[in-house]
MMTF fields as JSON, N, C-alpha, C and O atoms, coordinates in Angstrom:
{
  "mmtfVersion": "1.0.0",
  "mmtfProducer": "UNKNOWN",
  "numBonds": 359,
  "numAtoms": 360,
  "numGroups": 90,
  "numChains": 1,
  "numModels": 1,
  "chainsPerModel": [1],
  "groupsPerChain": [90],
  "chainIdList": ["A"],
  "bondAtomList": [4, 2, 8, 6, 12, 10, 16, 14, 20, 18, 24, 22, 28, 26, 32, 30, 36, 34, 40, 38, 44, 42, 48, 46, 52, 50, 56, 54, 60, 58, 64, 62, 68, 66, 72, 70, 76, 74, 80, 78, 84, 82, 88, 86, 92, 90, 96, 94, 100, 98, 104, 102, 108, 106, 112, 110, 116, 114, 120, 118, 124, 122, 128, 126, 132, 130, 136, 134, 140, 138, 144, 142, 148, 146, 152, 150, 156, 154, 160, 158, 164, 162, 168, 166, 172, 170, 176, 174, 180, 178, 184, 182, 188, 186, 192, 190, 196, 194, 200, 198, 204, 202, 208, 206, 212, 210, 216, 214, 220, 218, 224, 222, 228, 226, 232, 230, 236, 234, 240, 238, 244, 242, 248, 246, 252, 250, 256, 254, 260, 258, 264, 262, 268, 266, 272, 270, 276, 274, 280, 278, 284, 282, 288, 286, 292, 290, 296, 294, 300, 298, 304, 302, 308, 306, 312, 310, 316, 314, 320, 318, 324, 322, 328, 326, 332, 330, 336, 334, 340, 338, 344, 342, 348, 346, 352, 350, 356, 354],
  "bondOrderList": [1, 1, 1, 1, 1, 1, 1, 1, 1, 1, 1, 1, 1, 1, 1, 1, 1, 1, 1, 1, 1, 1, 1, 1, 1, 1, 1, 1, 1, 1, 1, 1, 1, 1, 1, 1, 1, 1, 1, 1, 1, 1, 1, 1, 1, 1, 1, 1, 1, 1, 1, 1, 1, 1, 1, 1, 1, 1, 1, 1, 1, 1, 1, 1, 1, 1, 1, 1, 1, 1, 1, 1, 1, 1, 1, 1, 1, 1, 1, 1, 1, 1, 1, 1, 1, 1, 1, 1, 1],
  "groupList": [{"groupName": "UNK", "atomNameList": ["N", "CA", "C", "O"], "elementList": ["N", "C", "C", "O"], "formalChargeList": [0, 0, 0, 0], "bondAtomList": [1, 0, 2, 1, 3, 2], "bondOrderList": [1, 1, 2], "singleLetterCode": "X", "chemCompType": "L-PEPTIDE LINKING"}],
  "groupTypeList": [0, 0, 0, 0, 0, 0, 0, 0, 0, 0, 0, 0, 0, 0, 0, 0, 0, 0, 0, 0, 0, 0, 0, 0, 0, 0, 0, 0, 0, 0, 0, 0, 0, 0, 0, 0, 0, 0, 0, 0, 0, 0, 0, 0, 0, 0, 0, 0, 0, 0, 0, 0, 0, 0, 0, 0, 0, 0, 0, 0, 0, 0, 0, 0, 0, 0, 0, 0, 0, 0, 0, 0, 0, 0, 0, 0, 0, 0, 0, 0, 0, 0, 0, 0, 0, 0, 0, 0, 0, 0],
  "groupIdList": [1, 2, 3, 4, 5, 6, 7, 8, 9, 10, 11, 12, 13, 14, 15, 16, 17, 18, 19, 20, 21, 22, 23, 24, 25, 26, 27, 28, 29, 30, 31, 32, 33, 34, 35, 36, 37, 38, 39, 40, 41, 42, 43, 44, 45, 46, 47, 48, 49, 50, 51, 52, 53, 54, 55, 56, 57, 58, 59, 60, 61, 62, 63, 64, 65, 66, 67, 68, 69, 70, 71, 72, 73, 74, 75, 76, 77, 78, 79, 80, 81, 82, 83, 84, 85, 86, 87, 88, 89, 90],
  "secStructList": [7, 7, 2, 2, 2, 2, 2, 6, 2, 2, 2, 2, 6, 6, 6, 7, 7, 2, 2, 2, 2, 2, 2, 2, 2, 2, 2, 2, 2, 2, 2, 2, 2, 2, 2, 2, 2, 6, 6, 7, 7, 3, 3, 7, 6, 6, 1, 3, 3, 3, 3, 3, 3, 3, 3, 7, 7, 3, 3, 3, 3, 7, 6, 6, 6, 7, 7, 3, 3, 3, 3, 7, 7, 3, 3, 3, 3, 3, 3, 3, 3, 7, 2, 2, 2, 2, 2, 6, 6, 7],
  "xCoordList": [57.526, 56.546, 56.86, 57.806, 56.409, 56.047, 55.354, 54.672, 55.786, 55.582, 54.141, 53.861, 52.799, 51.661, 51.33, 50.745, 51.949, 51.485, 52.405, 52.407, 53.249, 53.895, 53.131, 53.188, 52.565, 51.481, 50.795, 50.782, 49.699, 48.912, 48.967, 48.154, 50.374, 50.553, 50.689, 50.053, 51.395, 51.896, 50.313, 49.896, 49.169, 47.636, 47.588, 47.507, 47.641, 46.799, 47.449, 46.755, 48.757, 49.232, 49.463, 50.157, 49.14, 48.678, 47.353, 47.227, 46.482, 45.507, 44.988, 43.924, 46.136, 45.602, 45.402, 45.34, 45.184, 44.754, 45.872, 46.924, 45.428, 46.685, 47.131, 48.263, 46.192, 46.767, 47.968, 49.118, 47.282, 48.921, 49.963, 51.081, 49.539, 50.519, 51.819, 53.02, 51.072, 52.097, 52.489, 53.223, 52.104, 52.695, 53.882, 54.892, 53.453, 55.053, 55.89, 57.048, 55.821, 56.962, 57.618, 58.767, 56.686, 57.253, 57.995, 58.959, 57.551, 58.393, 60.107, 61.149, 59.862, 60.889, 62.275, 63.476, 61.464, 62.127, 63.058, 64.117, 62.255, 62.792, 64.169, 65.358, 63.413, 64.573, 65.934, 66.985, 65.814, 66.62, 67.813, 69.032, 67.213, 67.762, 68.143, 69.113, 67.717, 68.573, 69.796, 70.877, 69.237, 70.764, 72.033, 73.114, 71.486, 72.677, 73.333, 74.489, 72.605, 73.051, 74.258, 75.284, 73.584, 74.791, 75.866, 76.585, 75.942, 76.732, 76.809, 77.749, 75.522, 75.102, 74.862, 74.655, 74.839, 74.61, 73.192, 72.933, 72.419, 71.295, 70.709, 70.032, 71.037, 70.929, 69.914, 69.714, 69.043, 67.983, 67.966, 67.81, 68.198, 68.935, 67.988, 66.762, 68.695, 67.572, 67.435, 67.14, 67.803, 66.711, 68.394, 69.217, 68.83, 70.001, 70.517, 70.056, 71.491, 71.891, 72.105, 72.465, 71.998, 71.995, 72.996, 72.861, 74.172, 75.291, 75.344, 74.67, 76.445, 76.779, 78.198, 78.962, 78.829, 80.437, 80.837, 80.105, 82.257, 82.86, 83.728, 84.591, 83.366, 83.876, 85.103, 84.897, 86.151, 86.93, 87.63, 88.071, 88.053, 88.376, 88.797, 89.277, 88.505, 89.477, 89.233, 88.266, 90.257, 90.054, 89.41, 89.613, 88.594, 87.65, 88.019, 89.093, 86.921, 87.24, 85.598, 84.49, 85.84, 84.72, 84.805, 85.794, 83.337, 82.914, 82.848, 83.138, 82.488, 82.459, 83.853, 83.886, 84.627, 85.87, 87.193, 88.254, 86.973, 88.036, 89.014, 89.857, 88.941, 89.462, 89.212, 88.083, 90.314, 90.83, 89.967, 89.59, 89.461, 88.999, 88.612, 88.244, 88.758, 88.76, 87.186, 86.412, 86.788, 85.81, 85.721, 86.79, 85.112, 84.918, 84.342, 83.174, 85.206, 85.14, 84.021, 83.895, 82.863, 81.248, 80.614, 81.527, 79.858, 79.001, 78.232, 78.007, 77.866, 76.798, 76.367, 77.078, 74.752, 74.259, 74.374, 74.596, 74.389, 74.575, 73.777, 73.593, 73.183, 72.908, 73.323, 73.434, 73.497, 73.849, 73.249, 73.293, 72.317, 71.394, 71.641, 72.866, 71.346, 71.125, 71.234, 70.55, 71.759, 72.018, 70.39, 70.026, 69.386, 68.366, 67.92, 68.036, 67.293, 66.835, 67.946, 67.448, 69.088, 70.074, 69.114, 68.533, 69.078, 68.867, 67.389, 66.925, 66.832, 64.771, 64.73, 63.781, 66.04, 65.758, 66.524, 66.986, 66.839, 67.414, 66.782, 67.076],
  "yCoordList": [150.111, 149.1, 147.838, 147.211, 147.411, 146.193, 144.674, 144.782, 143.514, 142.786, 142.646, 142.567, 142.599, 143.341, 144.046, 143.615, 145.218, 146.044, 145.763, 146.739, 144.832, 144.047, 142.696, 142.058, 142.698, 140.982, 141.898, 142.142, 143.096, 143.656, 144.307, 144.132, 145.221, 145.331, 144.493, 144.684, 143.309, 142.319, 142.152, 143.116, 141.198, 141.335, 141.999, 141.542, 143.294, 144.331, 143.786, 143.017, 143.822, 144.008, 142.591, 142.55, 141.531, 140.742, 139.921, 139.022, 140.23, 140.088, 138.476, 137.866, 138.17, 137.274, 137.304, 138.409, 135.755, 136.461, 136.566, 135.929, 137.499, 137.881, 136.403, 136.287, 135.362, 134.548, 133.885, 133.516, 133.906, 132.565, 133.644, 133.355, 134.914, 135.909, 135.911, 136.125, 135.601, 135.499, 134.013, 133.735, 133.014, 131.913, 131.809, 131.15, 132.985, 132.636, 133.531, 133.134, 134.66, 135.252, 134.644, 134.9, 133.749, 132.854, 131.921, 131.529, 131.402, 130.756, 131.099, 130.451, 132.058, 133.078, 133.211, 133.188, 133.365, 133.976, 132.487, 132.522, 131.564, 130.434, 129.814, 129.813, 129.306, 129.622, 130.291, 129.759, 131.263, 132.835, 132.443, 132.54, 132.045, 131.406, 130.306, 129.991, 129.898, 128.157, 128.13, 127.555, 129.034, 128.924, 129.257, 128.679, 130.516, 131.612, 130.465, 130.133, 129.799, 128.775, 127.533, 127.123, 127.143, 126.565, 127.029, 126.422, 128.279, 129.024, 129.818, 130.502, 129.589, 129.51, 131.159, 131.691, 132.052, 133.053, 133.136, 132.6, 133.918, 134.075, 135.35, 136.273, 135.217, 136.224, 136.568, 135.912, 137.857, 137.807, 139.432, 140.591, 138.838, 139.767, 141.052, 140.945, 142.35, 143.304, 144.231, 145.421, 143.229, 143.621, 143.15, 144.011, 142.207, 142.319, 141.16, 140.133, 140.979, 139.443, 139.263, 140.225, 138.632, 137.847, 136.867, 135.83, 137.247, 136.424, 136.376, 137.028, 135.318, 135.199, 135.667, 135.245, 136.797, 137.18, 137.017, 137.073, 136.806, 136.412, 137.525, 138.292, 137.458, 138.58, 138.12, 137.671, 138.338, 138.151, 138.015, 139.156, 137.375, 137.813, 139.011, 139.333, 139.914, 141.461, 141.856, 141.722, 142.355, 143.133, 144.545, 145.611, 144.171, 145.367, 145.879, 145.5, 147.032, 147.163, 147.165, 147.094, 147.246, 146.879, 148.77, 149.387, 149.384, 150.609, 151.153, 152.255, 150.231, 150.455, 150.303, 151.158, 149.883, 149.771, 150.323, 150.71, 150.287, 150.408, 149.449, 149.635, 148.283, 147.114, 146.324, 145.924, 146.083, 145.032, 143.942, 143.65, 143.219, 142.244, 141.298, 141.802, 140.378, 139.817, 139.57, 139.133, 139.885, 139.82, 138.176, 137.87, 137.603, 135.724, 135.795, 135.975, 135.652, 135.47, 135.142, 134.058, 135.418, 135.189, 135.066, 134.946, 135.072, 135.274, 136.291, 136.637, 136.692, 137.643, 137.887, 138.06, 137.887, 138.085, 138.943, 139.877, 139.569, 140.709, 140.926, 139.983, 142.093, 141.987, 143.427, 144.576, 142.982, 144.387, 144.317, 143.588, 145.915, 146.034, 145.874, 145.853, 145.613, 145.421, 146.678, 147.609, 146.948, 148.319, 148.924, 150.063, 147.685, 148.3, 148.867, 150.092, 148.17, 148.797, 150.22, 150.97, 150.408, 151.545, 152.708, 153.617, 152.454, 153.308, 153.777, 154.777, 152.749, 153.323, 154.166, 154.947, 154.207, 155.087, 156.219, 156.879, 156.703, 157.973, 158.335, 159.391],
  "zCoordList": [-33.374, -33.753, -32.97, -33.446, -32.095, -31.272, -32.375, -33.394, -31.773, -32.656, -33.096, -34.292, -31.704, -32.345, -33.912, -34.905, -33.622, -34.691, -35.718, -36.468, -36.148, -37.146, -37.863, -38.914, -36.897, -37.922, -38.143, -39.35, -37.083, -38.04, -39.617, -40.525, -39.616, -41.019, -41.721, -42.758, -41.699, -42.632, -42.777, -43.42, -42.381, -42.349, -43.374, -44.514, -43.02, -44.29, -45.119, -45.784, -45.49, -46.974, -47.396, -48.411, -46.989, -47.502, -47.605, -48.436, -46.822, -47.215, -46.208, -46.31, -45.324, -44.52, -43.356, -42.818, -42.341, -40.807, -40.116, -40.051, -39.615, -38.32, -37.553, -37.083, -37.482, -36.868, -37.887, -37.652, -38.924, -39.914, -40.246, -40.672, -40.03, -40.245, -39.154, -39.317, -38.068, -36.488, -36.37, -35.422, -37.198, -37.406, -38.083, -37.836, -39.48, -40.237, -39.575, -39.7, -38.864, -38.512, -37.219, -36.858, -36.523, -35.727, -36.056, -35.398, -37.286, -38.192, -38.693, -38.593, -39.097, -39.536, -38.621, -38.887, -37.37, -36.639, -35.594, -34.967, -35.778, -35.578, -36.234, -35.915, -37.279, -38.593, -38.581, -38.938, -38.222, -38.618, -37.193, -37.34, -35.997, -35.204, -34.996, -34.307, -35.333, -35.734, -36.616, -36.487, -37.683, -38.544, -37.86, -37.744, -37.398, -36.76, -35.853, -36.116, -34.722, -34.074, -34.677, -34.133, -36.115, -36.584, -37.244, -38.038, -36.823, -37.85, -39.071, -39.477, -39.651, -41.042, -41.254, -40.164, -42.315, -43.022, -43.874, -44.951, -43.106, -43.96, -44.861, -44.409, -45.926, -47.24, -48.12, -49.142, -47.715, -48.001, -48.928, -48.543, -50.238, -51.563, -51.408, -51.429, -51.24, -50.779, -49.83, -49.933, -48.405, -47.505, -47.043, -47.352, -46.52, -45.884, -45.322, -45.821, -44.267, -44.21, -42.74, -42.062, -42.455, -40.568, -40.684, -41.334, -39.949, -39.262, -38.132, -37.335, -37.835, -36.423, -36.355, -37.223, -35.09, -35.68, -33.935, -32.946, -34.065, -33.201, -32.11, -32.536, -30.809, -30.262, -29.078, -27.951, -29.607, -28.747, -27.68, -27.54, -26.793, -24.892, -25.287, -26.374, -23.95, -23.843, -22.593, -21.844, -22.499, -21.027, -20.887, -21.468, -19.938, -19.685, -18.279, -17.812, -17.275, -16.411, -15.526, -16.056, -14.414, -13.627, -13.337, -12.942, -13.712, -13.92, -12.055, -11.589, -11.523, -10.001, -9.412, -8.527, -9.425, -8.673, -9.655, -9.164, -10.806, -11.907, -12.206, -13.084, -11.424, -11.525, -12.739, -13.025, -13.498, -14.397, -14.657, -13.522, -15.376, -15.4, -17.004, -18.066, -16.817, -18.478, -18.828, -17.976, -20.14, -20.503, -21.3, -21.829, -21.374, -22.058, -23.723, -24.066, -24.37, -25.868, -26.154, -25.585, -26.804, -27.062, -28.709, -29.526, -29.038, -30.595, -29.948, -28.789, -31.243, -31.188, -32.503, -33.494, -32.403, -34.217, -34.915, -34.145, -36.514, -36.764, -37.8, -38.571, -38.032, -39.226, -40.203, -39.773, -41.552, -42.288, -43.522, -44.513, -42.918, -44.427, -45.367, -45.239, -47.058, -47.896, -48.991, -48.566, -50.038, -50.267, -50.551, -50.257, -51.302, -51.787, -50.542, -50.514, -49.174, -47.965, -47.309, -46.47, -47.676, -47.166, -47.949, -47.357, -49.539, -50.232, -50.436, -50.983, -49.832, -49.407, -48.632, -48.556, -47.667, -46.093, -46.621, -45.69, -47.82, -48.203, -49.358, -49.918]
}
């Protein structure tokens, strides 16, 4: 499902226009990124939670030469479902 056919459902099942529909998930999705940016944990009882987790320097290797090389300590977002959404998909 492409973000397209994601406002369209949200649309149906709520009953509004696709345009304020692609507003709030623009919204959302703004939001959802900004926090992560300050650090922040977003907990959405249910459905699941969006962090930001910390990945450490390590040494990796360069796949073309096999040479050694250090990888640069980074963030990266995460998210982990929610038991109710684990337990819909079973």
């Amino acid at each position: 499902m492409n973000k397209n056919e994601l406002v369209a459902a949200m649309a149906e099942k709520t009953s509004l226009k696709k345009t304020d529909v692609e507003k709030v998930l623009k919204a959302f999705t703004e939001v959802v990124g900004e926090e992560l940016k300050k650090g922040e944990k977003i907990q959405l009882v249910g459905f699941g939670t969006f962090e930001v987790v910390e990945r450490a320097e390590r040494e990796g290797r360069n796949p073309k030469t096999g040479e050694t090389m250090t990888i640069a300590a980074s963030k990266a977002p995460k998210f982990k479902p929610g038991k109710a959404l684990k337990d819909s998909l079973n």
